[in-house]
PDB file as gemmi writes it, atoms N, CA and C in Angstrom:
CRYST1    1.000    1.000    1.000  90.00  90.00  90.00 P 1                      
ATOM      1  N   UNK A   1       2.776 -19.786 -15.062  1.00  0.00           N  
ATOM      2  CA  UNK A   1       3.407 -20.054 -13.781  1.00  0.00           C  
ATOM      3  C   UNK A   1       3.462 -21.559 -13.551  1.00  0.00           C  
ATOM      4  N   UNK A   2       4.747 -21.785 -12.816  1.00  0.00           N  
ATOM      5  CA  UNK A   2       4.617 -23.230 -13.090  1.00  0.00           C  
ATOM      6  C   UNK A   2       4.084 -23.958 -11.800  1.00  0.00           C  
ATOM      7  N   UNK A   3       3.122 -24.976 -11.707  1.00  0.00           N  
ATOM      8  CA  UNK A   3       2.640 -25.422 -10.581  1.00  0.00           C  
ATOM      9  C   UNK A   3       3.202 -26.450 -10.049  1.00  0.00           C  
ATOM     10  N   UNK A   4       3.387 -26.249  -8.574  1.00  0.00           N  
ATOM     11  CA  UNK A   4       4.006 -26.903  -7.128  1.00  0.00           C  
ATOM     12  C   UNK A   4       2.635 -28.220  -6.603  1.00  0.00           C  
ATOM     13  N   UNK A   5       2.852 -29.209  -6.690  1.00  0.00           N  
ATOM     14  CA  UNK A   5       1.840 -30.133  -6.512  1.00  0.00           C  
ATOM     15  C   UNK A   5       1.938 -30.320  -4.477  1.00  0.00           C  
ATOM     16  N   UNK A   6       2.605 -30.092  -4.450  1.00  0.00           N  
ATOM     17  CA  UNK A   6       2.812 -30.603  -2.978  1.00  0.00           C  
ATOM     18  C   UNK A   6       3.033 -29.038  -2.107  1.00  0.00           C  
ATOM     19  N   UNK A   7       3.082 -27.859  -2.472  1.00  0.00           N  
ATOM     20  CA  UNK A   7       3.365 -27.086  -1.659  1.00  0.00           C  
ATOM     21  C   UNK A   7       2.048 -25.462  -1.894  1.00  0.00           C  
ATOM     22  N   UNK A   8       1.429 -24.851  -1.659  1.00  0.00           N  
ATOM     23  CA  UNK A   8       0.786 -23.573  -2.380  1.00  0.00           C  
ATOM     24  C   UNK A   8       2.088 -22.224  -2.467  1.00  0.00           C  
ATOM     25  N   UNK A   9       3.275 -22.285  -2.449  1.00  0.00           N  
ATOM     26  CA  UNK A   9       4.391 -21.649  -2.158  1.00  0.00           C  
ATOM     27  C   UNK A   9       5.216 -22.118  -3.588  1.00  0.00           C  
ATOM     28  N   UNK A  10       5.417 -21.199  -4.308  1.00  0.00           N  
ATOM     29  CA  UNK A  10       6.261 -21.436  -5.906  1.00  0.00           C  
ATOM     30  C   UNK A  10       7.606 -20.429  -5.999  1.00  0.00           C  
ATOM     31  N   UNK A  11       8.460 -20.524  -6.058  1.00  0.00           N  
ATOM     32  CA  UNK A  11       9.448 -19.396  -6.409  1.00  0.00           C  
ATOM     33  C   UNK A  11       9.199 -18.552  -7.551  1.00  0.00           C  
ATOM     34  N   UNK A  12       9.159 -16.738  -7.228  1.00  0.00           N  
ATOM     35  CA  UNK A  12       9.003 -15.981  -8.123  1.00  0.00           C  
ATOM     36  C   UNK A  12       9.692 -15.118  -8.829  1.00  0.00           C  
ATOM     37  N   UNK A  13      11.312 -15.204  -9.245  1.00  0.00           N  
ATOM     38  CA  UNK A  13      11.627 -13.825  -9.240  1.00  0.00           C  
ATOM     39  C   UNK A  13      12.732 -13.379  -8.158  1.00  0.00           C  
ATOM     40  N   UNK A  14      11.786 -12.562  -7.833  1.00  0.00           N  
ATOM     41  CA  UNK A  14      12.149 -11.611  -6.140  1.00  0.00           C  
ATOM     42  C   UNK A  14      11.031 -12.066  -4.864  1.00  0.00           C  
ATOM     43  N   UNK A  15      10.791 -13.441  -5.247  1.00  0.00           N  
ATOM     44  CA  UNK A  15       9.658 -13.407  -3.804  1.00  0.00           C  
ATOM     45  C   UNK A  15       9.334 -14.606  -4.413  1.00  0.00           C  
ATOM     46  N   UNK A  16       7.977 -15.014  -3.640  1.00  0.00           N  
ATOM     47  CA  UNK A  16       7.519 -16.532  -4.039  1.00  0.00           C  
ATOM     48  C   UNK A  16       5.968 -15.912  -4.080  1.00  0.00           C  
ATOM     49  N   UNK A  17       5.388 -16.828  -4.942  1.00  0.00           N  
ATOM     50  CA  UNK A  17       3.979 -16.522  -5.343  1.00  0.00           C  
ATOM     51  C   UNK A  17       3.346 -18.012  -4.064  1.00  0.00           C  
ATOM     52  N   UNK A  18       1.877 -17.200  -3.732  1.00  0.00           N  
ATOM     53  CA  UNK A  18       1.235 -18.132  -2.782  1.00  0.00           C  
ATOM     54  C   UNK A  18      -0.380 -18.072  -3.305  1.00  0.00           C  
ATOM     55  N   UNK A  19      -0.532 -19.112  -3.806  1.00  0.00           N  
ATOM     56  CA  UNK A  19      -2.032 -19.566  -4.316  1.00  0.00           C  
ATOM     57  C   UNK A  19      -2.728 -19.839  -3.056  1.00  0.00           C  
ATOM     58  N   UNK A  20      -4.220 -19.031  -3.217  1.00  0.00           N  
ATOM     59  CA  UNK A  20      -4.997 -18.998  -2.015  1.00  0.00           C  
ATOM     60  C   UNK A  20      -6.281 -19.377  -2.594  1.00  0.00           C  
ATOM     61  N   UNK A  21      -7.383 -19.911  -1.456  1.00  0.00           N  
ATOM     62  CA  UNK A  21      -8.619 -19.755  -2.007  1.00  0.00           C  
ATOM     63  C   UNK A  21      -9.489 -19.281  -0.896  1.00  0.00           C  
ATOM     64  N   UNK A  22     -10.353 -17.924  -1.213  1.00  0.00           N  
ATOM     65  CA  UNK A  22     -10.441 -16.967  -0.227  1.00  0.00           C  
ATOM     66  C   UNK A  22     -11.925 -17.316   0.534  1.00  0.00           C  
ATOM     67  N   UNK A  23     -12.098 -17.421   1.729  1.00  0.00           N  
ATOM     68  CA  UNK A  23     -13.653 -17.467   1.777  1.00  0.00           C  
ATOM     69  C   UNK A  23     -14.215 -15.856   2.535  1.00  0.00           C  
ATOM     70  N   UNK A  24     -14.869 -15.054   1.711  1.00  0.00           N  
ATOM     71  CA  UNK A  24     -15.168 -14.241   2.750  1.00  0.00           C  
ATOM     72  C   UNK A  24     -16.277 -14.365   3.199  1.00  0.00           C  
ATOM     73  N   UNK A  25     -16.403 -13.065   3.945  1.00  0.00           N  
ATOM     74  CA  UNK A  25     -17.635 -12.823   5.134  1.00  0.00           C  
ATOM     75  C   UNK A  25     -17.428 -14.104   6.086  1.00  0.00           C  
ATOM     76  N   UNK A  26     -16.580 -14.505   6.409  1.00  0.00           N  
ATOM     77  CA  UNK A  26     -16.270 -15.885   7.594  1.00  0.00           C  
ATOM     78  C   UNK A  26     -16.563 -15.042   9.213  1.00  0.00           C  
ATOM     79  N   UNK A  27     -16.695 -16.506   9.864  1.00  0.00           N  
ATOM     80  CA  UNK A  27     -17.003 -15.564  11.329  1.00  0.00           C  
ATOM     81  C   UNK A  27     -15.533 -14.636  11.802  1.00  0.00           C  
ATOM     82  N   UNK A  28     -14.644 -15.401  11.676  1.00  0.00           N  
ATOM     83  CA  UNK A  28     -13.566 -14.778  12.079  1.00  0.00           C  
ATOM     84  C   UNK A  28     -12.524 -15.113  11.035  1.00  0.00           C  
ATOM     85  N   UNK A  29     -11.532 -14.343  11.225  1.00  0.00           N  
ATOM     86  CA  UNK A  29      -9.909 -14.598  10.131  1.00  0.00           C  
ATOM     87  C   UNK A  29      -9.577 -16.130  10.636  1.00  0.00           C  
ATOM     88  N   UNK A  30      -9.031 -17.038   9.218  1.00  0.00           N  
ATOM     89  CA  UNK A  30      -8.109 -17.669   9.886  1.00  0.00           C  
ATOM     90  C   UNK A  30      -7.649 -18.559   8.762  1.00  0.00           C  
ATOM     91  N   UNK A  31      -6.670 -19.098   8.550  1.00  0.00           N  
ATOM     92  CA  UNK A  31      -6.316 -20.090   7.900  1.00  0.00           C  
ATOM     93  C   UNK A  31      -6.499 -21.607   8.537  1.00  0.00           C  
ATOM     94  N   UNK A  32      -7.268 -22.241   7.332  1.00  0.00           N  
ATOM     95  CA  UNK A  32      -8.000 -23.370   7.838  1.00  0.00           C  
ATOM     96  C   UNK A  32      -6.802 -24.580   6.899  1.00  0.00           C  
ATOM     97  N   UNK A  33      -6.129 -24.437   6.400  1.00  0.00           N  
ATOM     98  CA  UNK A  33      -5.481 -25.697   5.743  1.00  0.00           C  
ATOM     99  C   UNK A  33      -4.873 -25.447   4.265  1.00  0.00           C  
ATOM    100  N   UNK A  34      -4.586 -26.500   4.003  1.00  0.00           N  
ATOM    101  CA  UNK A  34      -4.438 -26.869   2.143  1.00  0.00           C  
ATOM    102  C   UNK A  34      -5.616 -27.158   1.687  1.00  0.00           C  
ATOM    103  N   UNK A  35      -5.705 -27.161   0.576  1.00  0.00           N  
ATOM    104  CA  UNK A  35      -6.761 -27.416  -0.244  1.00  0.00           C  
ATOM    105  C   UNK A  35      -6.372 -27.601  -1.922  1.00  0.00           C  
ATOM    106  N   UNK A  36      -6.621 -28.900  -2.572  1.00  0.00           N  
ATOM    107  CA  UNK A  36      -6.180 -29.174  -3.706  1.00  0.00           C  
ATOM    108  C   UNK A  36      -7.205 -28.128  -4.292  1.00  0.00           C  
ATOM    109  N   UNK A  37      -6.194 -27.757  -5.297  1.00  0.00           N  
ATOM    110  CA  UNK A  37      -7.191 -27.414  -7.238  1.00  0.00           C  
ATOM    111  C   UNK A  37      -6.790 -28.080  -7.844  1.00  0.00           C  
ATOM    112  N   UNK A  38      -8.127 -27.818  -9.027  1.00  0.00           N  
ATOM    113  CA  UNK A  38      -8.437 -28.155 -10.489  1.00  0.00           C  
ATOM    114  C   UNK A  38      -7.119 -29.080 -10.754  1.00  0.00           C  
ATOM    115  N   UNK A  39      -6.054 -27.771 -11.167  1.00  0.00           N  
ATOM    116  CA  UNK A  39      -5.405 -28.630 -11.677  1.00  0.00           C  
ATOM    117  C   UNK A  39      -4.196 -29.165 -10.903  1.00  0.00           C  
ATOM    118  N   UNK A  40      -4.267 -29.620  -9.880  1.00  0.00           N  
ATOM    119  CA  UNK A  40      -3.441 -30.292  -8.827  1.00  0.00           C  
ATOM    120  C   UNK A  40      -2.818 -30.209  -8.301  1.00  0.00           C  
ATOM    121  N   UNK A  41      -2.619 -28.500  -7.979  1.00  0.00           N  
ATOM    122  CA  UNK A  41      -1.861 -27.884  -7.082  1.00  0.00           C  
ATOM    123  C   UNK A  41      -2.560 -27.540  -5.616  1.00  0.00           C  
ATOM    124  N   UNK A  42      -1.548 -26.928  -4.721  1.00  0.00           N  
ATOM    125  CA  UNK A  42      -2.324 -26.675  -3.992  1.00  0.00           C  
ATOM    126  C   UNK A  42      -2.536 -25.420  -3.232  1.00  0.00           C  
ATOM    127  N   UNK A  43      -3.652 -24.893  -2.548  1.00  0.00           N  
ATOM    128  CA  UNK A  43      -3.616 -23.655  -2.217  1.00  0.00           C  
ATOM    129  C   UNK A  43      -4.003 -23.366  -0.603  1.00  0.00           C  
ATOM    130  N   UNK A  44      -3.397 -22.733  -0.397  1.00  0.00           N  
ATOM    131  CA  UNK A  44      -4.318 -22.012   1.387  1.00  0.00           C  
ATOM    132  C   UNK A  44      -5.485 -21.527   1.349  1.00  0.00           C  
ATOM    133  N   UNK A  45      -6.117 -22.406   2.006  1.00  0.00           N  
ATOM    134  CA  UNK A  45      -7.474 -22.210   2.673  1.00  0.00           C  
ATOM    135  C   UNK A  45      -7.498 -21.337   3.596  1.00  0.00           C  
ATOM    136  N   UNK A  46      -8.073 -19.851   2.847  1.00  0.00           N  
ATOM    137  CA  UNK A  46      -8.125 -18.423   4.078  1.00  0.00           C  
ATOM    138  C   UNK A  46      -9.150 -18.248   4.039  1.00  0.00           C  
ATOM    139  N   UNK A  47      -9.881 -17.682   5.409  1.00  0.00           N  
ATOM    140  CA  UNK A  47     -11.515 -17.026   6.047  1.00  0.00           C  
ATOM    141  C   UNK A  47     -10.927 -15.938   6.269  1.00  0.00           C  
ATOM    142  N   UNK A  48     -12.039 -14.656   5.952  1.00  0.00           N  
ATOM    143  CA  UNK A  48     -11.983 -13.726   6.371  1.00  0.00           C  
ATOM    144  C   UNK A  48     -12.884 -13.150   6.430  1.00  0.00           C  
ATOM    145  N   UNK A  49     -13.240 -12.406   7.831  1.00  0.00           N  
ATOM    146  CA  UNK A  49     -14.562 -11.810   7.930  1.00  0.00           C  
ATOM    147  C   UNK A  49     -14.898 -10.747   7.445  1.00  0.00           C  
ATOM    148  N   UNK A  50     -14.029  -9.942   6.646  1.00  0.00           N  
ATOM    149  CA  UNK A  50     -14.361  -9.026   5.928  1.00  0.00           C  
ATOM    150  C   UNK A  50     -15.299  -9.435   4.465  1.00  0.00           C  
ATOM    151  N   UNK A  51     -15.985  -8.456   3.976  1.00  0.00           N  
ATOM    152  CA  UNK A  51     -16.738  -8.040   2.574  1.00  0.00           C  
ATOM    153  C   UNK A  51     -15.627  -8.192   1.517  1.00  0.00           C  
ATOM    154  N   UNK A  52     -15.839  -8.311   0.307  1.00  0.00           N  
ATOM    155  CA  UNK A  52     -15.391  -8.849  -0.796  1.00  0.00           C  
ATOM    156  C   UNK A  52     -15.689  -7.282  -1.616  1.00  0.00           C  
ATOM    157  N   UNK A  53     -15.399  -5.987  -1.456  1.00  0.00           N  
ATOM    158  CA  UNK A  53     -16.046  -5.146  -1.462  1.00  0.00           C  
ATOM    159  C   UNK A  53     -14.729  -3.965  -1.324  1.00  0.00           C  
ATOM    160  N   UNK A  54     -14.612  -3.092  -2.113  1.00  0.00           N  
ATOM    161  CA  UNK A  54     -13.021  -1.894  -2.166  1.00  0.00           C  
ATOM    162  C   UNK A  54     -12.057  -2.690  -1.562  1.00  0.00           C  
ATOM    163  N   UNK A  55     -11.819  -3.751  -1.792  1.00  0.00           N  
ATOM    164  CA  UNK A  55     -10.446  -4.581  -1.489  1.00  0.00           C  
ATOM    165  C   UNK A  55     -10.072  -4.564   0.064  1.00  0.00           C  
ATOM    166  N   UNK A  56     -11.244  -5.286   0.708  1.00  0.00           N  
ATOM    167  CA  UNK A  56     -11.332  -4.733   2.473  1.00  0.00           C  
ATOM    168  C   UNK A  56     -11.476  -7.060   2.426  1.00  0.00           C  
ATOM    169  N   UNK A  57     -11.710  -7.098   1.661  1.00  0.00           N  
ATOM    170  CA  UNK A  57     -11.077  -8.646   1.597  1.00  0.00           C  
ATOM    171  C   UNK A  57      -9.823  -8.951   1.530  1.00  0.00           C  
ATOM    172  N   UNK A  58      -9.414  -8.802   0.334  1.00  0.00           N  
ATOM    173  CA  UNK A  58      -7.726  -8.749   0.027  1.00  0.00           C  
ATOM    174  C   UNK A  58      -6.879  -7.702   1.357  1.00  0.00           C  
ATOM    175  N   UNK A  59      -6.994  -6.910   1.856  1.00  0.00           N  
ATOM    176  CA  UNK A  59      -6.981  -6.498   2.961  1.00  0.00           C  
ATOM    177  C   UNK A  59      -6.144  -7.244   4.032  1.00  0.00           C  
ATOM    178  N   UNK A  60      -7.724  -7.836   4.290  1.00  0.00           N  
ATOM    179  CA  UNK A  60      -7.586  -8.760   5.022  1.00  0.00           C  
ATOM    180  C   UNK A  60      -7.233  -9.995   4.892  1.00  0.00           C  
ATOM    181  N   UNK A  61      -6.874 -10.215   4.436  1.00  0.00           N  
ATOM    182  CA  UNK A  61      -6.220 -11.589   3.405  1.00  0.00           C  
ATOM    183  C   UNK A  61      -4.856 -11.528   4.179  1.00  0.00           C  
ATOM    184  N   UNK A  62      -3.908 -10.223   3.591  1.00  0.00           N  
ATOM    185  CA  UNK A  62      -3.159 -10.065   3.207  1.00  0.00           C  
ATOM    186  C   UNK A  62      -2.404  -9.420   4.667  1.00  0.00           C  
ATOM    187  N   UNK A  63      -3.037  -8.827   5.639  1.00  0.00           N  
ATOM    188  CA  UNK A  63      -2.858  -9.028   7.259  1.00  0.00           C  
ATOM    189  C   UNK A  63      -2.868 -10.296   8.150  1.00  0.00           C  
ATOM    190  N   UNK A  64      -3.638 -11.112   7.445  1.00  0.00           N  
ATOM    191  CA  UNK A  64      -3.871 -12.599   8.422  1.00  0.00           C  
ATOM    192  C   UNK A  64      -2.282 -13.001   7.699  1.00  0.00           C  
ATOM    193  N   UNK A  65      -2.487 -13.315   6.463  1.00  0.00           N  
ATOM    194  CA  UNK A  65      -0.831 -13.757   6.175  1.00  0.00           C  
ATOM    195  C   UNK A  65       0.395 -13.041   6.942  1.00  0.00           C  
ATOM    196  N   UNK A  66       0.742 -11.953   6.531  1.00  0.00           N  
ATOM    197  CA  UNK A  66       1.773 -11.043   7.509  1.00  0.00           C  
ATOM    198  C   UNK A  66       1.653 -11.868   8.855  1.00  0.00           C  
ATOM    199  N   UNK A  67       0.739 -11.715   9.683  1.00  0.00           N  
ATOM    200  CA  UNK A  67       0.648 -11.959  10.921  1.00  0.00           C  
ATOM    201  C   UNK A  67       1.318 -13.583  11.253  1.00  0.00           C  
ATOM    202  N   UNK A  68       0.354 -14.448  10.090  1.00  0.00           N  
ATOM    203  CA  UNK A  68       0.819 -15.549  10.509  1.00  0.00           C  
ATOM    204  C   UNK A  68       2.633 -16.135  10.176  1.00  0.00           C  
ATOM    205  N   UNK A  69       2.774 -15.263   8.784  1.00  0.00           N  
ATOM    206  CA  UNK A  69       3.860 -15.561   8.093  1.00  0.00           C  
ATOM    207  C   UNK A  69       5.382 -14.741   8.924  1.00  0.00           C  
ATOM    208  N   UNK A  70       4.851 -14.035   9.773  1.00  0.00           N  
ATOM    209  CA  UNK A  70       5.442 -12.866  10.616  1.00  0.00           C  
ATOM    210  C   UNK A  70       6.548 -12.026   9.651  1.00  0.00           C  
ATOM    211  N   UNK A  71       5.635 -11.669   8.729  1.00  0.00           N  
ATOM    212  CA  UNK A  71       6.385 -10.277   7.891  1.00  0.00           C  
ATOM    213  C   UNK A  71       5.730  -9.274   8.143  1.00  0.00           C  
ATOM    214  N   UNK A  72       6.207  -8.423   7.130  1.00  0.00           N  
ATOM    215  CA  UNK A  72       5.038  -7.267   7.115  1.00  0.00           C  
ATOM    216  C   UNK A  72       4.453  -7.031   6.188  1.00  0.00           C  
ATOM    217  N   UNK A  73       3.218  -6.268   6.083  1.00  0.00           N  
ATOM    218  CA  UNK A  73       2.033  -6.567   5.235  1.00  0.00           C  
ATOM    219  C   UNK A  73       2.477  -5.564   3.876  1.00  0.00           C  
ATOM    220  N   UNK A  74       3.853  -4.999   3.857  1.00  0.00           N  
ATOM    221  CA  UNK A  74       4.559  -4.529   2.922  1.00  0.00           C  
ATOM    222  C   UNK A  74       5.018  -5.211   1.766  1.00  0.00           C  
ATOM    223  N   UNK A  75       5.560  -6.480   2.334  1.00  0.00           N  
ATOM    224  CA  UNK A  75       6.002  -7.852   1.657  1.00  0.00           C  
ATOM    225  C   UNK A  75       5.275  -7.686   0.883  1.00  0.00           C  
ATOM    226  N   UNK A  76       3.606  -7.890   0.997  1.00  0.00           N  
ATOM    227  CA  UNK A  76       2.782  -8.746   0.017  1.00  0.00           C  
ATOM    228  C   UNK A  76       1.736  -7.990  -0.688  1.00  0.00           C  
ATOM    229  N   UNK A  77       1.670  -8.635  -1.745  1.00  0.00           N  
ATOM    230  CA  UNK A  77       0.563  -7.840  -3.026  1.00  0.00           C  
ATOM    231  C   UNK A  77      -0.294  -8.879  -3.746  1.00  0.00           C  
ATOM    232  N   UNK A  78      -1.301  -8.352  -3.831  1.00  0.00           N  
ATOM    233  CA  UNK A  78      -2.108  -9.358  -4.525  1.00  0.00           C  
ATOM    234  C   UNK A  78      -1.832  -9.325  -6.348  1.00  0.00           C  
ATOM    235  N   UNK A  79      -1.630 -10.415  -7.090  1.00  0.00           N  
ATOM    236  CA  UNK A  79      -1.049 -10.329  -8.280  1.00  0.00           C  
ATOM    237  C   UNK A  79      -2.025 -10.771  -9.298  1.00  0.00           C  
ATOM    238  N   UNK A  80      -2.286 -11.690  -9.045  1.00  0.00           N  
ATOM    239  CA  UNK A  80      -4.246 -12.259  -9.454  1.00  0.00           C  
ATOM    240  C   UNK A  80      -5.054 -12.681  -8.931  1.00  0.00           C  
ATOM    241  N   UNK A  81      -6.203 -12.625  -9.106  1.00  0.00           N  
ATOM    242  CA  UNK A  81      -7.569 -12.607  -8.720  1.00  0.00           C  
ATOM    243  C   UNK A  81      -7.945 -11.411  -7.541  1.00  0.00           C  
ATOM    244  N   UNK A  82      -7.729 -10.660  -7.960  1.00  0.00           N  
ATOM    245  CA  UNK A  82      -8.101  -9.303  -6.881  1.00  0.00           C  
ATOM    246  C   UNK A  82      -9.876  -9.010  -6.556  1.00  0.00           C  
ATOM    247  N   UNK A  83     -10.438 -10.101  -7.379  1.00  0.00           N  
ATOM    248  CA  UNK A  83     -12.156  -9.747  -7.243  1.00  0.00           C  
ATOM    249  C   UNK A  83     -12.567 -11.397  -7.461  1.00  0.00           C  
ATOM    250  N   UNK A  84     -11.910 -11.951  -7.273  1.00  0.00           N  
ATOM    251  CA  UNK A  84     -11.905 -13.727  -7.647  1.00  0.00           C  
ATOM    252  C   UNK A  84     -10.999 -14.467  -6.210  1.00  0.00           C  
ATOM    253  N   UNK A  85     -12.407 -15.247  -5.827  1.00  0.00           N  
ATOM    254  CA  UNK A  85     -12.067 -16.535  -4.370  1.00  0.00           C  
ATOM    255  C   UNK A  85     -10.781 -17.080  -4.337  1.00  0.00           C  
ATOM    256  N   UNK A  86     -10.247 -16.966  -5.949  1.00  0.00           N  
ATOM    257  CA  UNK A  86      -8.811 -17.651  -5.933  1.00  0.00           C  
ATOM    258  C   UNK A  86      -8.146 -16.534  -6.193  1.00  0.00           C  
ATOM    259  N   UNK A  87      -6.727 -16.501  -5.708  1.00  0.00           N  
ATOM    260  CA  UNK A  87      -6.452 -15.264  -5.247  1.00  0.00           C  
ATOM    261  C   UNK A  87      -4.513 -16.270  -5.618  1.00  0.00           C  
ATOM    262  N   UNK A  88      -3.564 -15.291  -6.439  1.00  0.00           N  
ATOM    263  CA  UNK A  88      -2.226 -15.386  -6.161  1.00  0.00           C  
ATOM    264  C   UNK A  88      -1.169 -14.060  -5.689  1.00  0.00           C  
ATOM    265  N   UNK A  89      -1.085 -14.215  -4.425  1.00  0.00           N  
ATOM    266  CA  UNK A  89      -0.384 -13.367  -3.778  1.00  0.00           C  
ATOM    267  C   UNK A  89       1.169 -13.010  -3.755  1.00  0.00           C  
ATOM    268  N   UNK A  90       1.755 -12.568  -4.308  1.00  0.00           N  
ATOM    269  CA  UNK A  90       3.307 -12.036  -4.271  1.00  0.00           C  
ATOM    270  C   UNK A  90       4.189 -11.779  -3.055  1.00  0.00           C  
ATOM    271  N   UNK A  91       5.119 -12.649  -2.232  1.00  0.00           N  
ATOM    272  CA  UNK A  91       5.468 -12.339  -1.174  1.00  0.00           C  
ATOM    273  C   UNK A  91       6.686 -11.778  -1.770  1.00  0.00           C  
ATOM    274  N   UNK A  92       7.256 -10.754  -1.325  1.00  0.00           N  
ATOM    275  CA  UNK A  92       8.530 -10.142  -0.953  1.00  0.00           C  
ATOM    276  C   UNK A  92       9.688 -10.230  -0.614  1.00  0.00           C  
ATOM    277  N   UNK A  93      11.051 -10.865  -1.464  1.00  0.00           N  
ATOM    278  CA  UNK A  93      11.962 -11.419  -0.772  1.00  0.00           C  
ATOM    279  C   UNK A  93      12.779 -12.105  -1.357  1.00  0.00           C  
ATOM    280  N   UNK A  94      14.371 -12.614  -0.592  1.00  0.00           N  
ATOM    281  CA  UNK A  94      14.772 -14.001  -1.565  1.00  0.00           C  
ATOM    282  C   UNK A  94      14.069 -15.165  -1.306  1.00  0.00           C  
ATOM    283  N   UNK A  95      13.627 -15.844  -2.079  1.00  0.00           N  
ATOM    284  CA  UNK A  95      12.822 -16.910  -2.595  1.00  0.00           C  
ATOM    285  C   UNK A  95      13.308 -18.372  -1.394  1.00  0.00           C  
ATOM    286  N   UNK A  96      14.649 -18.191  -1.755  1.00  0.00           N  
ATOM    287  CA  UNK A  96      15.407 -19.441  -0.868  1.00  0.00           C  
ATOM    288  C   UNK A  96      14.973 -19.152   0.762  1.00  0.00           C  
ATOM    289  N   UNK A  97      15.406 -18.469   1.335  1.00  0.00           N  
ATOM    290  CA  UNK A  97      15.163 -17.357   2.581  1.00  0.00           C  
ATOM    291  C   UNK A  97      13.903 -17.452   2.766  1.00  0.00           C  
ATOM    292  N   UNK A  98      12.748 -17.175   1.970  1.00  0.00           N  
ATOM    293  CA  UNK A  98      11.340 -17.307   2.348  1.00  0.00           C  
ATOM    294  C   UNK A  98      10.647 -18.847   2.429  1.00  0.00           C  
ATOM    295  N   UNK A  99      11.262 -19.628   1.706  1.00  0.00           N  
ATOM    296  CA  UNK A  99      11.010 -21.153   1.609  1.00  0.00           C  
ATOM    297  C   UNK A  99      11.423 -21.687   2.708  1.00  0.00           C  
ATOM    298  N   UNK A 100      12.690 -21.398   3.109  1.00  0.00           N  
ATOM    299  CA  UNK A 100      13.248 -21.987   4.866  1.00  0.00           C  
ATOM    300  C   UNK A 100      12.565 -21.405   5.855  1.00  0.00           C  
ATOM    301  N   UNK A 101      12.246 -20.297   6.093  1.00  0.00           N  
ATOM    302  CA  UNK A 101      11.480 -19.440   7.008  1.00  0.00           C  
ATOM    303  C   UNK A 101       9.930 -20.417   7.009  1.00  0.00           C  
ATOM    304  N   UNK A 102       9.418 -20.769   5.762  1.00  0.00           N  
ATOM    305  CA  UNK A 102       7.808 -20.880   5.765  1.00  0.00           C  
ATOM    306  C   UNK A 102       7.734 -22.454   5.562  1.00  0.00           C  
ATOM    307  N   UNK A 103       8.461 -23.134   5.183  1.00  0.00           N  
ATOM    308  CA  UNK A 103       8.722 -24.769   5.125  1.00  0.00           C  
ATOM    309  C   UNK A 103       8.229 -25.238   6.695  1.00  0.00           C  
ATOM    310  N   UNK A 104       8.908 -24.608   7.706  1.00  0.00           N  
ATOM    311  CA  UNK A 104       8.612 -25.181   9.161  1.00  0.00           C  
ATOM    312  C   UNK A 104       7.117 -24.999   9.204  1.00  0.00           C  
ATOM    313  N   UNK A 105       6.611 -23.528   8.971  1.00  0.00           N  
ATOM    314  CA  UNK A 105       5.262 -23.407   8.584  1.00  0.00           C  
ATOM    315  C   UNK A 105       4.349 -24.223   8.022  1.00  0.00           C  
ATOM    316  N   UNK A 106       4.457 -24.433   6.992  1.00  0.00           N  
ATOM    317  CA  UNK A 106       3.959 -25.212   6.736  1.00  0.00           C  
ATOM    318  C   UNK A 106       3.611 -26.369   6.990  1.00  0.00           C  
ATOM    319  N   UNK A 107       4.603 -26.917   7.130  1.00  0.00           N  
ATOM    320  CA  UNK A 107       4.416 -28.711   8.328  1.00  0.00           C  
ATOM    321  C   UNK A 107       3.672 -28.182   9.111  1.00  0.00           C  
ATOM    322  N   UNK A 108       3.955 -27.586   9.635  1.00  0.00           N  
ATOM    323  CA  UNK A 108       2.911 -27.227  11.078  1.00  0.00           C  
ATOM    324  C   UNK A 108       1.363 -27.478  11.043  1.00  0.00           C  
ATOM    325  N   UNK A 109       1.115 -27.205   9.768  1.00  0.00           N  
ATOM    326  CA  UNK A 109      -0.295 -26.674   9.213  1.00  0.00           C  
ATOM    327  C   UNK A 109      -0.591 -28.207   8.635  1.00  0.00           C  
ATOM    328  N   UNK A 110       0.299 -28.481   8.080  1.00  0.00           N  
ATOM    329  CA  UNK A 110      -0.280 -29.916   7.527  1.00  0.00           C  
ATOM    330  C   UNK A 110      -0.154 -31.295   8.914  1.00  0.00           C  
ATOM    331  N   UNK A 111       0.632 -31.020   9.686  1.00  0.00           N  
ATOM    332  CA  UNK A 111       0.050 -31.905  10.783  1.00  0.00           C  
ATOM    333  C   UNK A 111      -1.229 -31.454  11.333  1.00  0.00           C  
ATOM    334  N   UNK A 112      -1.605 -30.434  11.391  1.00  0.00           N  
ATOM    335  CA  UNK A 112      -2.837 -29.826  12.459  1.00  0.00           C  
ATOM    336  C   UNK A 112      -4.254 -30.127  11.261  1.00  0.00           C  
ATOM    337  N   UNK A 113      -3.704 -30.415  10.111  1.00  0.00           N  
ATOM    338  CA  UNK A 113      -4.801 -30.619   9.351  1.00  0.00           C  
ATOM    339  C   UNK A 113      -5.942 -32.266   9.378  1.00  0.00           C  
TER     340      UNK A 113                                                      
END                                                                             
């Protein structure tokens, strides 16, 4: 997969892949920011107060996104790391269409950071 240095949002296909890095058992849900990796991409910083435990993490992962991303939790699938903090999620969709929709998003998140 090829890595986006400036965005955790990559075009996939039929959807865009979204690199996460998961913290569970947090007090509450929430997306806290960007966060560089390893190798110099970057990913969303998600809390979730759920267990890491029959996929009641990814779960919840994957509801805080919907909610914030305002899709539905149909859109999205977890594609790797389903038992691993780093986590790449599959959103649902045309690629172009989901990048304009989540671009405003994003700024948002990187000013508040």
């Amino acid at each position: 997969m090829m890595v986006s240095g400036s965005s955790p949002f990559t075009p996939a296909g039929d959807g865009l892949r979204v690199r996460l890095r998961v913290q569970p058992r947090a007090r509450r849900n929430r997306i806290d920011g960007l966060v560089a990796e390893a190798d110099g991409g970057l990913a969303l910083k998600v809390a979730v107060a759920e267990v890491p435990e029959d996929g009641k993490a990814n779960a919840a992962v994957i509801a805080l996104l919907a909610k914030a991303f305002e899709l539905p939790k149909s859109a999205f699938a977890v594609v790797a790391g389903a038992a691993d903090r780093r986590k790449i999620i599959h959103l649902q969709g045309d690629p172009a269409r989901l990048m304009q929709a989540l671009d405003p998003w994003l700024e948002t998140l990187r000013m508040t950071a």
